[in-house]
Structures are given as C-alpha cells and as structure tokens.
Phi, psi and omega in degrees: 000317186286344193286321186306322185265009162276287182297351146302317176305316207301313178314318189089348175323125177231359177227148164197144162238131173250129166244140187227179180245030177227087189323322183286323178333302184316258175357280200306326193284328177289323168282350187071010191256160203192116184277126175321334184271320171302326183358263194330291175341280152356313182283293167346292169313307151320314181287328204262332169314328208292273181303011169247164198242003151205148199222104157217188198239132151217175194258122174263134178300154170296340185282330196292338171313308199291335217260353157317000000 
C-alpha cells in the first residue's frame, strides 16, 4: 500500500480509496493505532495521508478475493 500511495503521489492523485485483505492494516490505520510488526507501515502511511485531500481505507473481503 505504501509504494501505491508513493505512486499515486507521484501521479498528482489527491483522492484515492485504498483496499487491502489485511483487517489490521485496515484496523491500525483507521484507529490511528499501530500493531508492532505494522509500525513502520503505518507511520508511513499517515505522513503521505497528510497531502492528499481524500482518503480512505478499506477491507476487501476474502470472499470478492477467491472470485479473481
């Protein structure tokens, strides 16, 4: 996620919704809260939220996964 919201930057992109399959990512980001193995990510992610002007996160589920 974070290199996607590098290249998005990169980009001039300023609204983006991002989904991932990994409910802590989801979790740590949405709460501002940050699981130790997530940390660095996490941090990351925040700093690069700052300059975009909409943002959000969400959990793609496992089943919409298996139907790729």
């Amino acid at each position: 996620m974070r290199g996607t919201m590098e290249h998005a930057g990169s980009l001039g992109l300023t609204k983006m919704i991002f989904k991932s399959d990994s409910q802590q990512l989801v979790t740590a980001i949405g709460r501002g809260s940050s699981f130790l193995d997530l940390h660095g990510i996490v941090s990351d992610i925040k700093l690069m939220v700052d300059w975009m002007e909409s943002v959000s996160f969400r959990l793609l589920h496992n089943f919409f996964l298996r139907m790729v």
